[in-house]
C-alpha positions, 0 to 999 in steps of 0.5 A: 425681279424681286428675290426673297428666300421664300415664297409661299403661294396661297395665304391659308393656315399652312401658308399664312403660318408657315410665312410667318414663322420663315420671318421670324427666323431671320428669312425675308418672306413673300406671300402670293395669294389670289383672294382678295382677303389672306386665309384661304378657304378656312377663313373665307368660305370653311372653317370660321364662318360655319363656325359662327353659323353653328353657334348662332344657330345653336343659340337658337336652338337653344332659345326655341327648345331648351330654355324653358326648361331651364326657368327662362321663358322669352316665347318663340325665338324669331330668325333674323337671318340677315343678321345672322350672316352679317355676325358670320361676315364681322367674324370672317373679316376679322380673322382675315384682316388679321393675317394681314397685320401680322404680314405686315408685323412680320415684314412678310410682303403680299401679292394679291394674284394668281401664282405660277412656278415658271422656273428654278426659284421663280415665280409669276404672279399675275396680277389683278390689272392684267400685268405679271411680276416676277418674285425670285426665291430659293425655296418655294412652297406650294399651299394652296390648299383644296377645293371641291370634289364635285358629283359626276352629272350634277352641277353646281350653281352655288343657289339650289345645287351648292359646295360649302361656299353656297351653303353659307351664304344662302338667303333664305331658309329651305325648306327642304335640304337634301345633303350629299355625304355623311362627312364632317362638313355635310353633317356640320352645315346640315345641323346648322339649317336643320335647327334654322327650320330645314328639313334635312336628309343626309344621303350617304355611299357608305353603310355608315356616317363620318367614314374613318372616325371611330364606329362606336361614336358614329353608330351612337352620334348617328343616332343623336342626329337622328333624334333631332331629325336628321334623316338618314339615307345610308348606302345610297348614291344621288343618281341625278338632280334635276331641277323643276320649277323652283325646287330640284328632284333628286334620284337616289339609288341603293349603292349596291343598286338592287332595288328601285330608285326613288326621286326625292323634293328639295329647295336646295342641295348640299354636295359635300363628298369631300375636297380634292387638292388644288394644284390647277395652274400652278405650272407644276407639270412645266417644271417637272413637280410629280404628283400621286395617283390621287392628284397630291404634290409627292412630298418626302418627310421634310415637305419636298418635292421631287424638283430641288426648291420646291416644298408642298405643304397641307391639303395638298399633300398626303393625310387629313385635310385639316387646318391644324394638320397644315399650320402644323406643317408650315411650321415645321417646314419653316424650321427645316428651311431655318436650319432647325429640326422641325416635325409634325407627330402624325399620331397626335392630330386632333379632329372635330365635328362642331355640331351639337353634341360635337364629336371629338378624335385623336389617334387610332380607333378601335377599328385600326387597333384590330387590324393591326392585331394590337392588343388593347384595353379600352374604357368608357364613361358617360356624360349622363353620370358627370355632374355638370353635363347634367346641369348643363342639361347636355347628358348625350354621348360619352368619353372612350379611352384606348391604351396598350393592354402591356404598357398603358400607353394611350393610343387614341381618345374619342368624344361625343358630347357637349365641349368634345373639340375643348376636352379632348386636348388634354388626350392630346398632349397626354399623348404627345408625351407618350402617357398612360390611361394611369397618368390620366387617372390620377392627374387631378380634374376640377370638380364640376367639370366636363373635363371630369369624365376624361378622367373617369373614362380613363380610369375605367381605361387603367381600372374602375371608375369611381361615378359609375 
């Protein structure tokens, strides 16, 4: 039996950095995941490698519709697909085999298998040539992230009826492609087939997209979307998808269902309504490991659960299924089982959607601010008035600034526009240091920059802005 201080069960942000700074502060370190390759879903199937479709995409876009506007004429731009996806491949492969190395740097060592808490500091791994090992540790901590929430009575096959996973990977553009919910993943690998050649419909529940985010950037983001025809199917629900031949039929219904259904044609369809934590054969009910109504690991406010030993950390637990929000996580429970005071401010946590423009938040929305009969003052300012948006040709959205309307403080940035998930992170740590509208307003941007409109919106925010 091989005993370890720590052992941590899934190789994605969360875990992979959580290991990582354990070994750095003195604790001799196991990681047990059952992929092939270190990252989890981020780098495997999420995060990085619709990252590298959305750019590629982009470029396209950009080469077919943007350019000669520019003075570069190259013609009609031609879509090698499989070249594409090979480009995505190089970048996922990178990544994971870089997790890997640092494993090694770190003296972490890796068990590929599927892991199981079988007793107090004890953990099994099944291994891929059918025997098990037995790692012994006094602290363990569950990481083993989310999967897909899928839709009652649809099935999906990963070919016509996809999660995430099979939207990256299809072989051939669709020419129609019908998105189930409104999120950041639907809207993100939407825009990618949109601009490869789909035509693309977005169904959601909710009267509006990217439910949480702030309703003055969806309303105007929406309508971005809509122009680059993205159509939209608000307060409806997928009834059914049945397949016909080589396409699927599709049932939409009203969500308050008082009016006639209507069946949509697609090649392929997108279920995205979200991701559900995967706690699925980890032997958490054997050991006594409470769960909430909502299927996540209780944790306290140091990333522990119930039963003595056992901390749980990212999409496993409570709050946003972010990648940042569990590297996070893992390093703050990293220092806590060293010793140290390890923290992770739940206020300052960014979020981006990476489509083109990209949308960009942290902290509290206008929405909440009201609920909770905060007194704010909020200000705006436009890219069409920021000098290099207009050189850059990317003039669409805006930047919005909210502060406390008696001391100033920052409580939240939103940001839709060309470089939003790069500009907000001076919001960021802005308020990580607890900074006024004022603070912002009269820090020093260089000129021409995007970055300029961060600053012009909080000087709207603290008083006027001076380019508009």
């Amino acid at each position: 039996m091989s005993q370890y201080d720590l052992v941590v069960i899934g190789s994605g942000p969360g875990g992979y950095v959580c290991a990582i700074k354990a070994a750095q502060l003195g604790q001799k370190v196991a990681v047990v995941e059952k992929r092939a390759s270190h990252g989890g879903t981020c780098l495997n199937v999420g995060c990085i490698p619709s990252k590298a479709l959305l750019h590629t995409s982009e470029l396209f876009e950009e080469a077919g519709h943007a350019f000669e506007g520019f003075g570069i004429k190259v013609g009609k731009p031609k879509l090698d697909l499989k070249a594409m996806m090979g480009h995505k491949t190089q970048v996922v492969d990178a990544n994971t085999s870089g997790v890997g190395f640092l494993f090694k740097k770190n003296k972490i060592e890796a068990f590929q298998g599927t892991g199981k808490i079988v007793g107090k500091g004890k953990v099994e791994v099944a291994l891929e040539d059918g025997k098990t090992q037995v790692l012994e540790a006094k602290n363990i901590v569950i990481a083993t992230g989310s999967d897909v929430t899928p839709l009652p009575g649809v099935e999906i096959d990963e070919k016509q009826i996809v999660s995430s996973t099979g939207a990256l990977e299809l072989d051939k553009v669709p020419g129609k492609m019908i998105v189930v919910g409104a999120g950041v993943i639907g809207l993100e690998l939407g825009s990618v087939w949109r601009r490869l050649g789909a035509e693309v419909t977005v169904v959601e529940y909710l009267d509006r997209i990217l439910p949480g985010m702030d309703n003055d950037v969806a309303k105007q983001f929406q309508r971005m979307l809509a122009k680059q025809g993205i159509i939209f199917k608000l307060s409806s629900k997928v009834a059914g998808v049945k397949k016909s031949g080589k396409t699927l039929e599709v049932v939409v219904e009203p969500a308050a269902g008082e009016a006639a259904a209507e069946t949509l044609e697609a090649d392929v369809v997108l279920v995205a309504i979200g991701r559900r934590p995967y706690v699925h054969g980890l032997g958490l009910e054997e050991v006594g490991v409470a769960l909430d109504e909502r299927g996540r690991v209780k944790t306290d406010a140091h990333y522990k659960t119930n039963v003595d030993g056992i901390y749980a950390i990212g999409d496993v637990i409570a709050g946003p299924m972010l990648a940042h929000k569990a590297e996070d996580e893992g390093a703050a429970l990293a220092e806590i089982l060293s010793g140290q005071a390890g923290h992770v401010n739940y206020d300052v946590i960014p979020g981006v959607v990476y489509t083109m423009p990209e949308v960009a938040s942290v902290g509290k929305t206008e929405e909440e601010l009201k609920a909770a009969g905060v007194k704010y003052k909020a200000g705006k300012f436009p890219f069409t008035a920021n000098g290099r948006a207009r050189a850059m040709g990317h003039t669409d959205g805006f930047v919005k600034i909210l502060a406390d309307a008696a001391t100033d403080r920052v409580l939240g940035a939103h940001i839709v526009g060309a470089g939003a998930g790069e500009m907000i992170h001076e919001a960021v740590v802005l308020m990580e240091f607890g900074g006024s509208s004022e603070d912002l307003a009269r820090t020093c941007h260089a000129h021409p920059t995007q970055s300029e409109a961060v600053r012009e919106a909080a000087m709207a925010t603290y008083g006027k802005p001076i380019h508009m």
